[in-house]
N, C-alpha and C positions, 0 to 999 in steps of 0.2 A: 504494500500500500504506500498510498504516498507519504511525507511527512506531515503536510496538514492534514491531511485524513485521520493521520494516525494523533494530531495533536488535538484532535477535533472528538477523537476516542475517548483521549483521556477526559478532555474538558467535560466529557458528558456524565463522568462518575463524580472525576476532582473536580467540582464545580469553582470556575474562576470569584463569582458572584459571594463565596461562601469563602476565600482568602481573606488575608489584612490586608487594606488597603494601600497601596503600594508597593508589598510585598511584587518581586521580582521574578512572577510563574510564567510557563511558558516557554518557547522556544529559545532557546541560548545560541545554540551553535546550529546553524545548519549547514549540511556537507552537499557537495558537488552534487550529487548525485541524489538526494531529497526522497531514496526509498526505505523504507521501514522493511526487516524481514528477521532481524535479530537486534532483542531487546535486553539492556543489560542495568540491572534496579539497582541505586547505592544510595548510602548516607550522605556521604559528599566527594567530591572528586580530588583525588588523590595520582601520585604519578605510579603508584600501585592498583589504587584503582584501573588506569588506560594501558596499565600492561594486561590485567587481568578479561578488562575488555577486550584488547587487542587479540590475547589466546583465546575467546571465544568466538571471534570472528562477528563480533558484534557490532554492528552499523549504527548505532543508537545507544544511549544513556539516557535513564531517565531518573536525576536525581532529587534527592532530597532539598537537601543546601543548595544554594544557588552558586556556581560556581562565580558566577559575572555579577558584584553586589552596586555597580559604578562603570560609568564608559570607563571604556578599556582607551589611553592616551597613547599607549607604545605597547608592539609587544619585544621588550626588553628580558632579554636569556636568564636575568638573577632576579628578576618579579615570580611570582609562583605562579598568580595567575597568570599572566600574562605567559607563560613558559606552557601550561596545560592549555590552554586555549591551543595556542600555535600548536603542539602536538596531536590533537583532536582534529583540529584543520587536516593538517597532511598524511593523520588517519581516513581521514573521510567518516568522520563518526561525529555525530549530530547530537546535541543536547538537549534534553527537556527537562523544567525544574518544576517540580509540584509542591513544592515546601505547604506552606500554611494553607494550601487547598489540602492536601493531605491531611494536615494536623485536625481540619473543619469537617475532615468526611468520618462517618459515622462508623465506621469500624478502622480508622484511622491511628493516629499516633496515642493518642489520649486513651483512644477505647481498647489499644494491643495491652499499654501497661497496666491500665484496670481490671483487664481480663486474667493478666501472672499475677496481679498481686488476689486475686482472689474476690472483688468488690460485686455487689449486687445491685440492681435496682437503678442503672446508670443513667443518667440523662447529661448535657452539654453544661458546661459552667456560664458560657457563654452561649444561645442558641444565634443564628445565625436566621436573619428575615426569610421569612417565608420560602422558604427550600422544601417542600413535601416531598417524599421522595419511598418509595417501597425501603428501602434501604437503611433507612430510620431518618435519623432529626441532623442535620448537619450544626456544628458550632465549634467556638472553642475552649479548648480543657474539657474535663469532667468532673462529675460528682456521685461520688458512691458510697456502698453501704458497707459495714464489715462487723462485726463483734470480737475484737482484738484488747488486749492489752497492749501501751504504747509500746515497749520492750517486742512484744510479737510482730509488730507491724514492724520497726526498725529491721529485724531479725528477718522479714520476710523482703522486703527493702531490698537489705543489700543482700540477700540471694538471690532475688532475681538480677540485680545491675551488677552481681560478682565483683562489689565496690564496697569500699568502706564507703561511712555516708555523715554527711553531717547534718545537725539535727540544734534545734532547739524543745525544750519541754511545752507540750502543750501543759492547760487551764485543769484536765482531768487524765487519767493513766487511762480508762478505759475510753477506744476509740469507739464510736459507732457511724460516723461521716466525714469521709476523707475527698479532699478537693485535689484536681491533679492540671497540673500544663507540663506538657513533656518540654523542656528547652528553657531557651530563657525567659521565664513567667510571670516574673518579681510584677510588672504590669499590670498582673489582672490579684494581686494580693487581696486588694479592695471588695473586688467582688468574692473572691474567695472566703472573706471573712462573714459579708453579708450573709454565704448561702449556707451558715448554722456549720461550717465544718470544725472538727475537732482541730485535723489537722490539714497544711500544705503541703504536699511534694512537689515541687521544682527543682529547678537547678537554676547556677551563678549567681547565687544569694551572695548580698554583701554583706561584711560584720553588722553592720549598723542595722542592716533590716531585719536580723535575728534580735537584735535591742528590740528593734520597733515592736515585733510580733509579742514581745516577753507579755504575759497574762489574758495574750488576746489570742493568739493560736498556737498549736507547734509548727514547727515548718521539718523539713525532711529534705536535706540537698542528695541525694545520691550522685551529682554530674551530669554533666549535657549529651556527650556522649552515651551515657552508663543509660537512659532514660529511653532515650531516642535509638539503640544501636536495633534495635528488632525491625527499622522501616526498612532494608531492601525485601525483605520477604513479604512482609505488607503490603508495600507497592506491590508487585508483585501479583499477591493475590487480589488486587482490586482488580486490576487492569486483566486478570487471566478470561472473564468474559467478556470485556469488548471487546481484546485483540484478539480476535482467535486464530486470524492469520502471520502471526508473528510468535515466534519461540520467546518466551520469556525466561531469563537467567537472573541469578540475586549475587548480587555480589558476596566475599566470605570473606574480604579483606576488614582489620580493624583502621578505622581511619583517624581514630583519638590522637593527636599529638602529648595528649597527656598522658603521664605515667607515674604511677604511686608509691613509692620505699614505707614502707610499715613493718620497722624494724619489732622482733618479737617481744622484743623488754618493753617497747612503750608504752605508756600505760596511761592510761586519762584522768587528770586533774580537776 
């Protein structure tokens, strides 16, 4: 299929209507050749990434992250981006970014981590206007149910994101309504505290916003990566019924630049 065709695929599940507003979805790169036949799903583009694409013989990426966040001015050999762009170019491999349509589609980013961590009864923290859809309710983050001890919930946390996590104490130890934005959320705090949750899960909370939260919520950073690493298979499975005529692949690369020493004597203070 073609490239709009196949971009016009995705639009019809990731609705562009239901992203943040100027968020940057949609077509990135398009290559010479504008045919869709292999499709390759990631978190964000990495030069491990377009090797990994490269040995699948994949014409297409369709990523999470936006690789292009700004005009691109040069493409200059020591820029990252500007280094991955030009390599995708003279792949002939084509970019599509779905970011915050994804995080707003209903079995999306918000609804994959509510599902590990175990939550019930979920609906959008954010609903998103009028989107009806078989599919459910398009928005963004979530809000769910649990019967945990806070200790259980942390313990469940960071096994599912295989991360230490950092936390502030919620108002009560037993949890029974947990607010979630996969990424960076700290944004929709506000609303999260409105909609009666015990606690927040995001990530790239700053010291100060865990002050802030002190007797009004817990908050739960597990990392941005550690939160979000479950979307190429996600994507993935959204897009596996409108494309059907395109092989769809998930990436298996880790794309965190972060990395964590947690030496066995530490011990918390």
């Amino acid at each position: 299929m073609t490239l709009a065709d196949f971009q016009d695929r995705v639009h019809s599940v990731l609705l562009p209507a239901a992203a943040m507003q100027g968020d940057p979805i949609g077509t990135q790169i398009a290559s010479s050749a504008c045919e869709v036949s292999r499709v390759f799903t990631c978190m964000e583009i990495t030069d491990a990434v377009v090797d990994e694409a490269i040995k699948a013989s994949c014409d297409t990426i369709v990523t999470f992250h936006p690789l292009i966040y700004s005009p691109l001015k040069a493409l200059a050999g020591q820029d990252r981006v500007a280094r991955l762009v030009a390599r995708l170019v003279r792949s002939e491999i084509s970019v599509v970014c779905v970011h915050t349509s994804f995080d707003a589609f209903p079995q999306g980013t918000n609804m994959i981590f509510a599902q590990k961590l175990g939550l019930s009864q979920t609906h959008p923290l954010q609903p998103a206007e009028a989107h009806d859809s078989p599919l459910g309710v398009y928005g963004m983050g979530i809000v769910g149910y649990c019967n945990l001890e806070f200790h259980e919930l942390l313990e469940r946390v960071s096994t599912v994101c295989s991360s230490p996590v950092r936390f502030s104490n919620p108002a009560t130890s037993q949890i029974t309504k947990v607010a979630i934005v996969a990424g960076s959320g700290m944004s929709f705090y506000q609303r999260a505290v409105d909609s009666g949750a015990d606690v927040f899960i995001t990530a790239d909370v700053k010291y100060h916003d865990f002050h802030a939260a002190t007797s009004t919520i817990g908050i739960i950073d597990p990392g941005h990566y550690e939160m979000e690493q479950f979307v190429p298979q996600g994507i993935l499975s959204s897009l596996s019924d409108v494309c059907t005529g395109c092989e769809l692949i998930a990436s298996t690369v880790r794309t965190s630049p972060v990395e964590y020493y947690v030496p066995q004597t530490l011990q918390r203070h």
